[in-house]
mmCIF file of the N, C-alpha and C atoms, coordinates in Angstrom:
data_MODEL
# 
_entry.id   MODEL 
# 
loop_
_atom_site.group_PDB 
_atom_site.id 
_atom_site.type_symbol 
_atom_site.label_atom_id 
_atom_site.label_alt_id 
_atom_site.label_comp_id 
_atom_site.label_asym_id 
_atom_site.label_entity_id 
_atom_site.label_seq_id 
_atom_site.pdbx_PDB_ins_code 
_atom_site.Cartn_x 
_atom_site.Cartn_y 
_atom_site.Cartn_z 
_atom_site.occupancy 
_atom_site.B_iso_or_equiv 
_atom_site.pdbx_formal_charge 
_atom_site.auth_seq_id 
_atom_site.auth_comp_id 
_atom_site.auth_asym_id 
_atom_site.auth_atom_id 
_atom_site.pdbx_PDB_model_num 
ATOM 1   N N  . UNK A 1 1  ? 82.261  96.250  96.656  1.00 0.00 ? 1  UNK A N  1 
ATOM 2   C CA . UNK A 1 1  ? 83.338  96.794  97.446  1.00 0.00 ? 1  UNK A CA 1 
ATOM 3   C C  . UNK A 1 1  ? 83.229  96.279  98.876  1.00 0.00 ? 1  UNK A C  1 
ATOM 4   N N  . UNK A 1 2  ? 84.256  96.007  99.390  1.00 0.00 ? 2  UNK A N  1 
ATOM 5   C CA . UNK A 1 2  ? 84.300  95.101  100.851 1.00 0.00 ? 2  UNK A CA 1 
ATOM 6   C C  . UNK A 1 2  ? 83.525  96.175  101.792 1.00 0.00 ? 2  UNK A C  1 
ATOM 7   N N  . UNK A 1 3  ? 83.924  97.815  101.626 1.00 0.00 ? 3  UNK A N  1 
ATOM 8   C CA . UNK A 1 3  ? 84.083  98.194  102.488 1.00 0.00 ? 3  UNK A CA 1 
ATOM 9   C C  . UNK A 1 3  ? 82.310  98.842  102.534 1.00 0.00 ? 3  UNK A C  1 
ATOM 10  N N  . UNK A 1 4  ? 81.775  99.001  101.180 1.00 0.00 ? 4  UNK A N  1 
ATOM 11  C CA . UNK A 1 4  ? 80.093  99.116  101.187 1.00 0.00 ? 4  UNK A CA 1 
ATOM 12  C C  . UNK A 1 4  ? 79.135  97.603  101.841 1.00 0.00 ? 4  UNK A C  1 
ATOM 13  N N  . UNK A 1 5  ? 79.846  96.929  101.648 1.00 0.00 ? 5  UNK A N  1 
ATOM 14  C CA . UNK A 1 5  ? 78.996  95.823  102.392 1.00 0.00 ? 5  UNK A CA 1 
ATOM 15  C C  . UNK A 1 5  ? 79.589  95.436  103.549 1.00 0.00 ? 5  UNK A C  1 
ATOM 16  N N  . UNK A 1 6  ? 80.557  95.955  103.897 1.00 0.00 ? 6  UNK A N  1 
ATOM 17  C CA . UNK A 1 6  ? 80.715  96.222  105.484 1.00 0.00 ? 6  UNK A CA 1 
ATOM 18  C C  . UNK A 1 6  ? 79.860  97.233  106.200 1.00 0.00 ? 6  UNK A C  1 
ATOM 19  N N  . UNK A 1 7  ? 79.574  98.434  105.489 1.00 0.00 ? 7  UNK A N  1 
ATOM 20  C CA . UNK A 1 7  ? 79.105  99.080  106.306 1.00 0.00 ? 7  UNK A CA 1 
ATOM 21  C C  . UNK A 1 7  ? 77.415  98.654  106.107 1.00 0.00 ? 7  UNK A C  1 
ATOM 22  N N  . UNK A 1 8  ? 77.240  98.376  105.092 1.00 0.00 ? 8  UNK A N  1 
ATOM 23  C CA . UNK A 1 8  ? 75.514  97.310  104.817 1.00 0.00 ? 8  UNK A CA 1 
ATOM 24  C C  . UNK A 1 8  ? 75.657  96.559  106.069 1.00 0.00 ? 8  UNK A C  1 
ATOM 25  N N  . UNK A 1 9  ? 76.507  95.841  106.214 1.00 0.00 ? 9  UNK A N  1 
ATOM 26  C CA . UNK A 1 9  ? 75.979  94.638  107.297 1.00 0.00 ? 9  UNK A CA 1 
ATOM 27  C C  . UNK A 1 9  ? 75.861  95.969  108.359 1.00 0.00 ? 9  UNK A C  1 
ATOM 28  N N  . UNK A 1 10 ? 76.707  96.073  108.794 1.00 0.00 ? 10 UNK A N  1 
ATOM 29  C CA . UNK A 1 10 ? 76.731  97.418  110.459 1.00 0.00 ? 10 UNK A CA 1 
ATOM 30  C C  . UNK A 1 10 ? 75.287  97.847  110.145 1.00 0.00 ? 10 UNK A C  1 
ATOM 31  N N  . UNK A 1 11 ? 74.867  98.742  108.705 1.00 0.00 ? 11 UNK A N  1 
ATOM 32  C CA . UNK A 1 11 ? 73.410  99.194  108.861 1.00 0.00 ? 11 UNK A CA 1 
ATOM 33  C C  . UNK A 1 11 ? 72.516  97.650  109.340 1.00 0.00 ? 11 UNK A C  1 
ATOM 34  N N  . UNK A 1 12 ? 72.707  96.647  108.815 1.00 0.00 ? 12 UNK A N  1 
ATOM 35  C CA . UNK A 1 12 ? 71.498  95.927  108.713 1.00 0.00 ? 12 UNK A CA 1 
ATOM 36  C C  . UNK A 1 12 ? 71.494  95.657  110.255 1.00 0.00 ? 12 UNK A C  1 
ATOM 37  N N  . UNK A 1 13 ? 72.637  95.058  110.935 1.00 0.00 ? 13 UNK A N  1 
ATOM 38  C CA . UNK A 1 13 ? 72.994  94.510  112.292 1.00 0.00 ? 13 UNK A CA 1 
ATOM 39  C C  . UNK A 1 13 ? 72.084  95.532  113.439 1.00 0.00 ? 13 UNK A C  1 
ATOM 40  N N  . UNK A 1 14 ? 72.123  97.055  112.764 1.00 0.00 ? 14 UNK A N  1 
ATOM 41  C CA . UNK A 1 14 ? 71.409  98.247  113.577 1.00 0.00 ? 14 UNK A CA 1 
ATOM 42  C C  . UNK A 1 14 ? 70.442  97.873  113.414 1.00 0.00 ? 14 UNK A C  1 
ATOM 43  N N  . UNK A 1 15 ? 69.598  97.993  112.602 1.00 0.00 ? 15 UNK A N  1 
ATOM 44  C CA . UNK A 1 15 ? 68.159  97.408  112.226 1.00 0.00 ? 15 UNK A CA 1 
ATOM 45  C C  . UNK A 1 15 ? 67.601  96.574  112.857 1.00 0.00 ? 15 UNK A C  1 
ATOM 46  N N  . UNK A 1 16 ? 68.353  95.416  113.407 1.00 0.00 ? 16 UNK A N  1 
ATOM 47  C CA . UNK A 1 16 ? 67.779  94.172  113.599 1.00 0.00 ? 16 UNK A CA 1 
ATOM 48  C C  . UNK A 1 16 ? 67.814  94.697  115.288 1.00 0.00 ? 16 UNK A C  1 
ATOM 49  N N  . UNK A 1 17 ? 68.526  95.498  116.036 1.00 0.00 ? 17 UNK A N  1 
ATOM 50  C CA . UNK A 1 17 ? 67.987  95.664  117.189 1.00 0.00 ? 17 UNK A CA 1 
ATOM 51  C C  . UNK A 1 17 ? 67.239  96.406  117.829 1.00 0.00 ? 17 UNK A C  1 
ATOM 52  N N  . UNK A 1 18 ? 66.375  95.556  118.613 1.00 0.00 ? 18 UNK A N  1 
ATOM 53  C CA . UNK A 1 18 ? 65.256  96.398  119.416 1.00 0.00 ? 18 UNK A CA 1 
ATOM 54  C C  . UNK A 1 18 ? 65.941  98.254  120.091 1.00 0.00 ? 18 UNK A C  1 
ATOM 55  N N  . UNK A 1 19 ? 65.601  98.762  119.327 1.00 0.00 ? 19 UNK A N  1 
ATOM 56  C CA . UNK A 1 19 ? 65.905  100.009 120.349 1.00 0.00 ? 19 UNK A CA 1 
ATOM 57  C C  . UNK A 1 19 ? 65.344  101.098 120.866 1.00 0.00 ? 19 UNK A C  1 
ATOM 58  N N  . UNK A 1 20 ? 65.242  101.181 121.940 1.00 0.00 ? 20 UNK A N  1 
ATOM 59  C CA . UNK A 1 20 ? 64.280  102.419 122.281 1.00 0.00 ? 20 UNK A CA 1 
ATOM 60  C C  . UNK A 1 20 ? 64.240  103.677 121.366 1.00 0.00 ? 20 UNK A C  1 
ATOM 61  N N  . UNK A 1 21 ? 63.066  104.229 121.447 1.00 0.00 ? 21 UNK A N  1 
ATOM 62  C CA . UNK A 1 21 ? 63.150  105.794 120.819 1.00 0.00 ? 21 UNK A CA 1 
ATOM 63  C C  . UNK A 1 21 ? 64.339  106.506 121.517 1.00 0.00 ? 21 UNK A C  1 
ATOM 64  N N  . UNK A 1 22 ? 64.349  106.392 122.480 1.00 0.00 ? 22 UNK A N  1 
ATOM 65  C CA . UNK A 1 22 ? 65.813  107.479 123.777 1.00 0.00 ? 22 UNK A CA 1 
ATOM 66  C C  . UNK A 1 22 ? 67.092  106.888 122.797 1.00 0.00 ? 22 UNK A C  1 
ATOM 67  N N  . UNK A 1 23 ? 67.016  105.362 122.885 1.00 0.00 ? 23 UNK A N  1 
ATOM 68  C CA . UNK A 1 23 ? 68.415  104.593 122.432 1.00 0.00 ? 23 UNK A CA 1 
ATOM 69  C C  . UNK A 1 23 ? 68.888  105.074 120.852 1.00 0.00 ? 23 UNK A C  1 
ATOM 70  N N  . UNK A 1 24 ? 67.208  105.184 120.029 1.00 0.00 ? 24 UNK A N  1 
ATOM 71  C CA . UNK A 1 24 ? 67.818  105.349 118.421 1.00 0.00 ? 24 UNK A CA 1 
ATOM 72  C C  . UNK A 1 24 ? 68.233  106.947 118.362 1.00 0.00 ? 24 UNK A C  1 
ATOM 73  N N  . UNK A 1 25 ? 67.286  108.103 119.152 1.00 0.00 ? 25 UNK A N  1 
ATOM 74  C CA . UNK A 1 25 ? 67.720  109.392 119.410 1.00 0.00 ? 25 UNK A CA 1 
ATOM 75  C C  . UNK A 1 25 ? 69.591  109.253 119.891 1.00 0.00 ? 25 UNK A C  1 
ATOM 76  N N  . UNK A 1 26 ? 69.683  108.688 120.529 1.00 0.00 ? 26 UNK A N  1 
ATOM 77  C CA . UNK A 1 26 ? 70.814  108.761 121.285 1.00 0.00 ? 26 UNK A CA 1 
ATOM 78  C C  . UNK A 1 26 ? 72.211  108.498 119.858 1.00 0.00 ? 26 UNK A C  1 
ATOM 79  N N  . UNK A 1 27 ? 71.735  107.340 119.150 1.00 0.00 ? 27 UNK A N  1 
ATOM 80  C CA . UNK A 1 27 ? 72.803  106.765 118.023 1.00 0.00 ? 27 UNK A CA 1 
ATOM 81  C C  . UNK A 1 27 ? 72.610  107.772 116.917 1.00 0.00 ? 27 UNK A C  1 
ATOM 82  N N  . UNK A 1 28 ? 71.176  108.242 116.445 1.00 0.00 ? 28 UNK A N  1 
ATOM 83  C CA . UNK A 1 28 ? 71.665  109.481 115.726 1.00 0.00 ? 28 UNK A CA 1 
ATOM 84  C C  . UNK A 1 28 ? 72.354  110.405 116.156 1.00 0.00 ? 28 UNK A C  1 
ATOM 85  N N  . UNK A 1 29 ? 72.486  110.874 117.249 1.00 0.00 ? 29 UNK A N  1 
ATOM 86  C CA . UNK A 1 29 ? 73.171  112.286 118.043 1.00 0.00 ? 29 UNK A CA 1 
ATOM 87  C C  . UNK A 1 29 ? 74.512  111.761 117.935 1.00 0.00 ? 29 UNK A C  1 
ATOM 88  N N  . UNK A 1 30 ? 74.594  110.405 118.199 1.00 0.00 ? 30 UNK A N  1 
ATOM 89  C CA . UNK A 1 30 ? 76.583  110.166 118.224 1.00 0.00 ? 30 UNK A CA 1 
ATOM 90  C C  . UNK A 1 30 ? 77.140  110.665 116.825 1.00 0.00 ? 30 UNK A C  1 
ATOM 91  N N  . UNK A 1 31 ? 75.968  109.671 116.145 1.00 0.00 ? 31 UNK A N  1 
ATOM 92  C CA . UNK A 1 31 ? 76.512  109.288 114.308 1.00 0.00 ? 31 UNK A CA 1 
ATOM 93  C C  . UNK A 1 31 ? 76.628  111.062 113.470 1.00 0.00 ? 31 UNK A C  1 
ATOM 94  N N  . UNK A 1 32 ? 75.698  111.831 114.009 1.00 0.00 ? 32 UNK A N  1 
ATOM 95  C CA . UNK A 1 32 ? 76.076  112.988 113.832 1.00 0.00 ? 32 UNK A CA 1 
ATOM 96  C C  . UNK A 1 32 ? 77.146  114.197 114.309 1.00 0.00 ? 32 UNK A C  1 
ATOM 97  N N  . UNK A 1 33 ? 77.570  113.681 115.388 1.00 0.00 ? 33 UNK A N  1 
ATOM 98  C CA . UNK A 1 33 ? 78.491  114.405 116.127 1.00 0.00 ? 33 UNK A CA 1 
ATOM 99  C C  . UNK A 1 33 ? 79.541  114.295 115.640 1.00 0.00 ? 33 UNK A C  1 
ATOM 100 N N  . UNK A 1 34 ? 80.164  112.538 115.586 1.00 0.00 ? 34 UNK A N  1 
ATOM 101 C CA . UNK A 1 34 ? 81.168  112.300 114.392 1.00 0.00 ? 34 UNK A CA 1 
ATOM 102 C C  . UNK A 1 34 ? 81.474  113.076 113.416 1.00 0.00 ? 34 UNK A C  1 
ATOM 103 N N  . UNK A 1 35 ? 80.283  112.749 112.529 1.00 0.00 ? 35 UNK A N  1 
ATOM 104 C CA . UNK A 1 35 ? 80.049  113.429 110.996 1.00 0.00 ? 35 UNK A CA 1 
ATOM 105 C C  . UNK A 1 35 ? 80.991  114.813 111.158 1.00 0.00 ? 35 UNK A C  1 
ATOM 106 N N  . UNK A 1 36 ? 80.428  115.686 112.025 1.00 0.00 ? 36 UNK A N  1 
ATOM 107 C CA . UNK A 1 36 ? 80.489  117.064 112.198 1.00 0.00 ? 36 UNK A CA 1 
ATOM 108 C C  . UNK A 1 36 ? 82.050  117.583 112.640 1.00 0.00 ? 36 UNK A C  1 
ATOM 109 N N  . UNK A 1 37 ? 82.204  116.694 113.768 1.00 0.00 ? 37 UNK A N  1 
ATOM 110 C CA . UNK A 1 37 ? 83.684  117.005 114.444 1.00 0.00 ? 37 UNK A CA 1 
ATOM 111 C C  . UNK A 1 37 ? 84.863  116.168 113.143 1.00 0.00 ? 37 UNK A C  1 
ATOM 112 N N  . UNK A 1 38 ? 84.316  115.522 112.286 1.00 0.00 ? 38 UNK A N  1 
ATOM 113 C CA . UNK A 1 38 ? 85.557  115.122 110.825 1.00 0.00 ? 38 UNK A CA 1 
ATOM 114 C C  . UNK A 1 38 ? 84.837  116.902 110.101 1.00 0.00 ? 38 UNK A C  1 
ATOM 115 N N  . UNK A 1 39 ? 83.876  116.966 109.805 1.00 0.00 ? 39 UNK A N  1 
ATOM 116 C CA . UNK A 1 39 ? 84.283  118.298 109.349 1.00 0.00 ? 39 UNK A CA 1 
ATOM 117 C C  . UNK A 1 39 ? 84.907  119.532 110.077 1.00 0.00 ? 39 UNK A C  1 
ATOM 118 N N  . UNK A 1 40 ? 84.669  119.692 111.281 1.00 0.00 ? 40 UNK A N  1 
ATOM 119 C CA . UNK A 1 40 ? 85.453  120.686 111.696 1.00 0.00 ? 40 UNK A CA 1 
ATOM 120 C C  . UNK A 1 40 ? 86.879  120.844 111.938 1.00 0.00 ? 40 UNK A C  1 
ATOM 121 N N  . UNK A 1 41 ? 87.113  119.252 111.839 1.00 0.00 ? 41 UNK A N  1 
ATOM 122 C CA . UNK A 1 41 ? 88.746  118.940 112.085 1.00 0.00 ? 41 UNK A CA 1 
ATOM 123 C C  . UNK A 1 41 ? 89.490  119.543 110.916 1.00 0.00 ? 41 UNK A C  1 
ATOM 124 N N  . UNK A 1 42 ? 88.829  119.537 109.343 1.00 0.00 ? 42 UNK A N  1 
ATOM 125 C CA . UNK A 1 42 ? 88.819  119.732 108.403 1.00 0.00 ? 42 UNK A CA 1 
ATOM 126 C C  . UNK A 1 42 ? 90.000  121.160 108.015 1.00 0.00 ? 42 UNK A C  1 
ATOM 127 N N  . UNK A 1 43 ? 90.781  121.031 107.677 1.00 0.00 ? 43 UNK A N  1 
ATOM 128 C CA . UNK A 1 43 ? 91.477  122.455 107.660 1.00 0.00 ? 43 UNK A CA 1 
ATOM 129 C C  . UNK A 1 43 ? 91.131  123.027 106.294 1.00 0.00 ? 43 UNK A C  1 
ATOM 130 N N  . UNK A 1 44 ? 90.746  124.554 106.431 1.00 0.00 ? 44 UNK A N  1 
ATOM 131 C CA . UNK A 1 44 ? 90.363  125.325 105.612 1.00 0.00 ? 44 UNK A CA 1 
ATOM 132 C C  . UNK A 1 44 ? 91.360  126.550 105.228 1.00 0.00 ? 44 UNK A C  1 
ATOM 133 N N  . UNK A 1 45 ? 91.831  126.761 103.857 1.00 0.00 ? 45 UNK A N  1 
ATOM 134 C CA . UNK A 1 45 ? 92.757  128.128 103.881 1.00 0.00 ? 45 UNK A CA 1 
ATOM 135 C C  . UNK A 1 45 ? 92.104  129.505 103.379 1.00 0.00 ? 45 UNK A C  1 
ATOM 136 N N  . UNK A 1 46 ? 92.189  130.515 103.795 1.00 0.00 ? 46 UNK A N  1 
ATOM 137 C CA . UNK A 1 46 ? 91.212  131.265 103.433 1.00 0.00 ? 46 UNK A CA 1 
ATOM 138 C C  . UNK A 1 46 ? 92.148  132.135 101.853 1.00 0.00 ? 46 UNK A C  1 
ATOM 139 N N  . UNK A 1 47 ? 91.274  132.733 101.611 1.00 0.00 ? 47 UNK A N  1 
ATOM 140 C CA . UNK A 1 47 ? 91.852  133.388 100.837 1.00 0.00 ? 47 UNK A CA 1 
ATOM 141 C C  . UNK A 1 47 ? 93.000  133.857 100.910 1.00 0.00 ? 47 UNK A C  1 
ATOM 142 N N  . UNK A 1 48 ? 93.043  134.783 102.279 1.00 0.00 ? 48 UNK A N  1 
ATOM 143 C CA . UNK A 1 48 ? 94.194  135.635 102.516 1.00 0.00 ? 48 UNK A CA 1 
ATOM 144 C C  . UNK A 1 48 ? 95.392  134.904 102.661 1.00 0.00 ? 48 UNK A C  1 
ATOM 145 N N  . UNK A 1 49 ? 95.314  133.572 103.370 1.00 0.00 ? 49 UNK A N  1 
ATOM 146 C CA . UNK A 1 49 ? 96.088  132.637 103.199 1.00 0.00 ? 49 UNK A CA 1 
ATOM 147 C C  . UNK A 1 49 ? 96.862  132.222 101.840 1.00 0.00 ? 49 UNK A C  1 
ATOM 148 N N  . UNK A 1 50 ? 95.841  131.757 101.156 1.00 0.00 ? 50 UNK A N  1 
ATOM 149 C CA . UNK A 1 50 ? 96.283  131.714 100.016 1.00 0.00 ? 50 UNK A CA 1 
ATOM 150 C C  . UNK A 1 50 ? 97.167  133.032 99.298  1.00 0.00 ? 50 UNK A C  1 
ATOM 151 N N  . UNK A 1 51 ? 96.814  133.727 99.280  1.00 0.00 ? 51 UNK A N  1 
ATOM 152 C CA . UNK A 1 51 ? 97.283  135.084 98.603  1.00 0.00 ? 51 UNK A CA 1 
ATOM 153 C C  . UNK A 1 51 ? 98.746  135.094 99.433  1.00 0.00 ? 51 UNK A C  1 
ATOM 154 N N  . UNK A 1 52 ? 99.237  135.491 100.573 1.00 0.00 ? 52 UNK A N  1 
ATOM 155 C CA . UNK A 1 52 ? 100.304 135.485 101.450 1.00 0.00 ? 52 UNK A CA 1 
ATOM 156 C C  . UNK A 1 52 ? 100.962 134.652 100.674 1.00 0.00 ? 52 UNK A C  1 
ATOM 157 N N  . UNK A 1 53 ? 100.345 133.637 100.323 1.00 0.00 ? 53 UNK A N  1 
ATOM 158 C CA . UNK A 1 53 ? 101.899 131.953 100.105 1.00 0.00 ? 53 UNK A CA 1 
ATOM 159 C C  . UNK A 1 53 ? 102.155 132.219 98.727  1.00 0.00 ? 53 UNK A C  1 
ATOM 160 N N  . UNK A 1 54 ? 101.556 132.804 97.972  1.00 0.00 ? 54 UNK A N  1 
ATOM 161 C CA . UNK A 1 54 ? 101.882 133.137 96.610  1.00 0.00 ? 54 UNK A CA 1 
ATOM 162 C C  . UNK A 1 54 ? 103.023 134.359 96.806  1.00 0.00 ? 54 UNK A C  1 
ATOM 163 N N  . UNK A 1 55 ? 102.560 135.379 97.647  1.00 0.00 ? 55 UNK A N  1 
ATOM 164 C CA . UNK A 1 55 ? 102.869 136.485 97.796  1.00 0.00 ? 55 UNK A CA 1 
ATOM 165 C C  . UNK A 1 55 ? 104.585 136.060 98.306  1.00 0.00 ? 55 UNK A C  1 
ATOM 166 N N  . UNK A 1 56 ? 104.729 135.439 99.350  1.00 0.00 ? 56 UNK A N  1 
ATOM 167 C CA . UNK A 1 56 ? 106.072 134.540 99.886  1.00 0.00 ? 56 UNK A CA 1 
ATOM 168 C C  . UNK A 1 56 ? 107.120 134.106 98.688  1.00 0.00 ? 56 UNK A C  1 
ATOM 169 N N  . UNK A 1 57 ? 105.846 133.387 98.035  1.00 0.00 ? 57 UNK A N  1 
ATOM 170 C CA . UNK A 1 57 ? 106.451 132.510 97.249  1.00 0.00 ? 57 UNK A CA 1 
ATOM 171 C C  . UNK A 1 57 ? 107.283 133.124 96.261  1.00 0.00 ? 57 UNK A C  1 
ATOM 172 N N  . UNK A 1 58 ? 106.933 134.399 95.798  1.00 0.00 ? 58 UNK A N  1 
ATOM 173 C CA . UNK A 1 58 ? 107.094 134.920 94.373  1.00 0.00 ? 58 UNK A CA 1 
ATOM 174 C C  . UNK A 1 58 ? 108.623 136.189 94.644  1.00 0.00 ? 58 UNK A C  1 
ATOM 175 N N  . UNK A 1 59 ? 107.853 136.343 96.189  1.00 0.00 ? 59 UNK A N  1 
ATOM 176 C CA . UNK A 1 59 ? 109.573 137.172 97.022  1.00 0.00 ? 59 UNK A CA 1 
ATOM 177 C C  . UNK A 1 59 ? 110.678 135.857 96.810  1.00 0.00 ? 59 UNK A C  1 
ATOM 178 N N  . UNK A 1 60 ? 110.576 135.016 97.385  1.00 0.00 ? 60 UNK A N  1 
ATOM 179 C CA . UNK A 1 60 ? 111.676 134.173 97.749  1.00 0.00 ? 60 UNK A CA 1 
ATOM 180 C C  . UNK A 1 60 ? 111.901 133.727 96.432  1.00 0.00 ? 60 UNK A C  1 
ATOM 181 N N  . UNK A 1 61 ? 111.280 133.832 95.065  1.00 0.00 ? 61 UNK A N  1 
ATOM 182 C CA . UNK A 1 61 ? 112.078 133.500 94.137  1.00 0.00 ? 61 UNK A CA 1 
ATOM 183 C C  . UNK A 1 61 ? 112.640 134.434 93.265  1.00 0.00 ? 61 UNK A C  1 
ATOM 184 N N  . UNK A 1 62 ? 112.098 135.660 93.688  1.00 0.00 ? 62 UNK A N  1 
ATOM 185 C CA . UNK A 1 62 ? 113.077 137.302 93.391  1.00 0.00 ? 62 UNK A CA 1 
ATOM 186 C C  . UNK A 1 62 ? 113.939 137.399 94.139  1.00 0.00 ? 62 UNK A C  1 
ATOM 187 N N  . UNK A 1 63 ? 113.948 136.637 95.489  1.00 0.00 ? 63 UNK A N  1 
ATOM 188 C CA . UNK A 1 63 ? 115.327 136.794 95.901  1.00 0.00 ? 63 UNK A CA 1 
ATOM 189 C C  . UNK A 1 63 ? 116.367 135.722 95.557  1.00 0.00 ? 63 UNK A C  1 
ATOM 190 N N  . UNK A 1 64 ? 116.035 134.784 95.468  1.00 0.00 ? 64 UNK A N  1 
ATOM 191 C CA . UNK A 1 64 ? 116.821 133.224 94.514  1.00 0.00 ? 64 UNK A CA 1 
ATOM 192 C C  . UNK A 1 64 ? 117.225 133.907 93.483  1.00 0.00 ? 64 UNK A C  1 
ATOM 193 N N  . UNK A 1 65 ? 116.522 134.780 92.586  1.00 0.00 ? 65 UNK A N  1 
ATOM 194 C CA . UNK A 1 65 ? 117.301 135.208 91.287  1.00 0.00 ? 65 UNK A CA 1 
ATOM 195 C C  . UNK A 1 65 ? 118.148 136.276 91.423  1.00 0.00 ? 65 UNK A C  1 
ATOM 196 N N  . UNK A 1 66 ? 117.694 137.233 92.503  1.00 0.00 ? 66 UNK A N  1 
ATOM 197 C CA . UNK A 1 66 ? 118.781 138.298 92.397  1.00 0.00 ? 66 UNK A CA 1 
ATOM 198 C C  . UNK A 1 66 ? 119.961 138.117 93.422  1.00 0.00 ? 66 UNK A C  1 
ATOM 199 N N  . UNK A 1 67 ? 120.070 136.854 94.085  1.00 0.00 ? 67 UNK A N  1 
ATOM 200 C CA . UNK A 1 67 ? 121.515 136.415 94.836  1.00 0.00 ? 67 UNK A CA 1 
ATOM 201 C C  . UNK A 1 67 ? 122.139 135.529 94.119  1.00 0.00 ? 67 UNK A C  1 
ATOM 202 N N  . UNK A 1 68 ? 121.204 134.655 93.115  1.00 0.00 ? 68 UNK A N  1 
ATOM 203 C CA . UNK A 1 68 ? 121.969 133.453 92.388  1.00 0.00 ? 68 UNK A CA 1 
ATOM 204 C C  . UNK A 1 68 ? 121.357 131.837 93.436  1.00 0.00 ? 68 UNK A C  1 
ATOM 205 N N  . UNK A 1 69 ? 121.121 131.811 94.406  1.00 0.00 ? 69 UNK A N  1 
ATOM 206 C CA . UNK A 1 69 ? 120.556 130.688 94.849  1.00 0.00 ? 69 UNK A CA 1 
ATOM 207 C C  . UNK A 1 69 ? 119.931 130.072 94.498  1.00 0.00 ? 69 UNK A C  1 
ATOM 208 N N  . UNK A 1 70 ? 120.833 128.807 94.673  1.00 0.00 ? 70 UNK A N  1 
ATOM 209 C CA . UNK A 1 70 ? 119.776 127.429 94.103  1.00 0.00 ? 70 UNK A CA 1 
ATOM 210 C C  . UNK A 1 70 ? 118.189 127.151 94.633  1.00 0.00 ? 70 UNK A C  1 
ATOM 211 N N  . UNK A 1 71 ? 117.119 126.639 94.288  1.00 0.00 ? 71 UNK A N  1 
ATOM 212 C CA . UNK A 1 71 ? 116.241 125.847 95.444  1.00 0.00 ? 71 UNK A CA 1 
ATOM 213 C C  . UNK A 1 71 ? 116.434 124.689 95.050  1.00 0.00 ? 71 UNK A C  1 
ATOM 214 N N  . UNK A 1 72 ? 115.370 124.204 96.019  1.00 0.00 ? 72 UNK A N  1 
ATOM 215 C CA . UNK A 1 72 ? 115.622 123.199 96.485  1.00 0.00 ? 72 UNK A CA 1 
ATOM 216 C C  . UNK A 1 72 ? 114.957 122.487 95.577  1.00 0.00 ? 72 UNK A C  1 
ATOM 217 N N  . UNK A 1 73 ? 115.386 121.084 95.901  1.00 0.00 ? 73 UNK A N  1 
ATOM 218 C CA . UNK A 1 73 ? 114.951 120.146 94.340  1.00 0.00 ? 73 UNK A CA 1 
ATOM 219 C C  . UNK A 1 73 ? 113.511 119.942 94.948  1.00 0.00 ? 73 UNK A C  1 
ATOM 220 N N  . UNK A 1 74 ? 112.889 118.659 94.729  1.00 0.00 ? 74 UNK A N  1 
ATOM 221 C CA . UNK A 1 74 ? 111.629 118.321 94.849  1.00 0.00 ? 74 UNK A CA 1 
ATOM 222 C C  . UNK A 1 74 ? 111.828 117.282 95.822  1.00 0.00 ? 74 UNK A C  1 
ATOM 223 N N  . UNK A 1 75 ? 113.073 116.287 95.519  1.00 0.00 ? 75 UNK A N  1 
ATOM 224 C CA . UNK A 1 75 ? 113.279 115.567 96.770  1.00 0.00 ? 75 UNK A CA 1 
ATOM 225 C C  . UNK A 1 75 ? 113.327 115.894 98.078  1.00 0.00 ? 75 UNK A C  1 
ATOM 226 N N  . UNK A 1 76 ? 114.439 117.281 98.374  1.00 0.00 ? 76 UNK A N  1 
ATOM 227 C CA . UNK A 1 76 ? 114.823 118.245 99.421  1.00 0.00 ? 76 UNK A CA 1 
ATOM 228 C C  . UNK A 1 76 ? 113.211 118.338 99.828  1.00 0.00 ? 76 UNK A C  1 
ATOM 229 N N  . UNK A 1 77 ? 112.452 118.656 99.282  1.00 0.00 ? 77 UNK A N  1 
ATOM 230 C CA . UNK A 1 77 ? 111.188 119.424 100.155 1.00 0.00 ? 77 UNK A CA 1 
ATOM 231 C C  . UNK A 1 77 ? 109.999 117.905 100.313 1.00 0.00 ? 77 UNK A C  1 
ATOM 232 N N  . UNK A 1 78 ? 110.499 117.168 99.647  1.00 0.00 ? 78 UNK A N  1 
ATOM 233 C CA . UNK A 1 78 ? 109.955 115.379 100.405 1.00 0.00 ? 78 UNK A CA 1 
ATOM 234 C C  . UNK A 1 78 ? 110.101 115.216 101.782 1.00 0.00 ? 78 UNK A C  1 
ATOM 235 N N  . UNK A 1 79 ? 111.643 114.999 101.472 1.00 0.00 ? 79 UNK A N  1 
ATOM 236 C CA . UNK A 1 79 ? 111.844 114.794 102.893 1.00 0.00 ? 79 UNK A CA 1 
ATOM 237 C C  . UNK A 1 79 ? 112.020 115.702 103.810 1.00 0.00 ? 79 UNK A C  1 
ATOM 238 N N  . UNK A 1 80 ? 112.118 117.114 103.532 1.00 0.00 ? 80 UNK A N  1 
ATOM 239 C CA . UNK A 1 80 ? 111.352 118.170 104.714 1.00 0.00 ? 80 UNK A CA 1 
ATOM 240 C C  . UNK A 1 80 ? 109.707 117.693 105.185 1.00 0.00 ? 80 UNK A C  1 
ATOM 241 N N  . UNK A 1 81 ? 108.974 116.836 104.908 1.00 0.00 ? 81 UNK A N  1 
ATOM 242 C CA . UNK A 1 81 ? 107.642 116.427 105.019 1.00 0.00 ? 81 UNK A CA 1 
ATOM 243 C C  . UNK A 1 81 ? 107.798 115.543 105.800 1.00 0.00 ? 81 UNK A C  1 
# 
């Protein structure tokens, strides 16, 4: 895969330079900070969340049936995206 031996070379290229203990401390602390701030960026729904959108969901289609309203197709809510 291009993109595993891309990141092989980047590891090996690290390797090959002299770096202080301060300098390699320093590149773990970045390479981890990264890591961490993609997980926290991470959006999580909690339960209650979940439960609500069902809960929404299941009104608005008791009310679609007891007015007669159409929904919306699958395209309609595409291009709402």
């Amino acid at each position: 895969m291009k993109v595993a031996a891309s990141v092989e070379s980047l590891w090996q290229y690290i390797q090959s330079l002299s770096l202080s203990e301060r300098n390699r401390k320093w590149l773990a602390t970045k390479l981890l900070e990264n890591n961490y701030a993609k997980e926290d960026e991470s959006e999580f729904i909690s339960k209650d969340e979940i439960l609500a959108g069902i809960d929404n969901g299941l009104k608005e289609l008791a009310e679609r049936k007891r007015t007669g309203r159409k929904a919306k197709t699958l395209e309609e809510l595409i291009h709402e995206l």
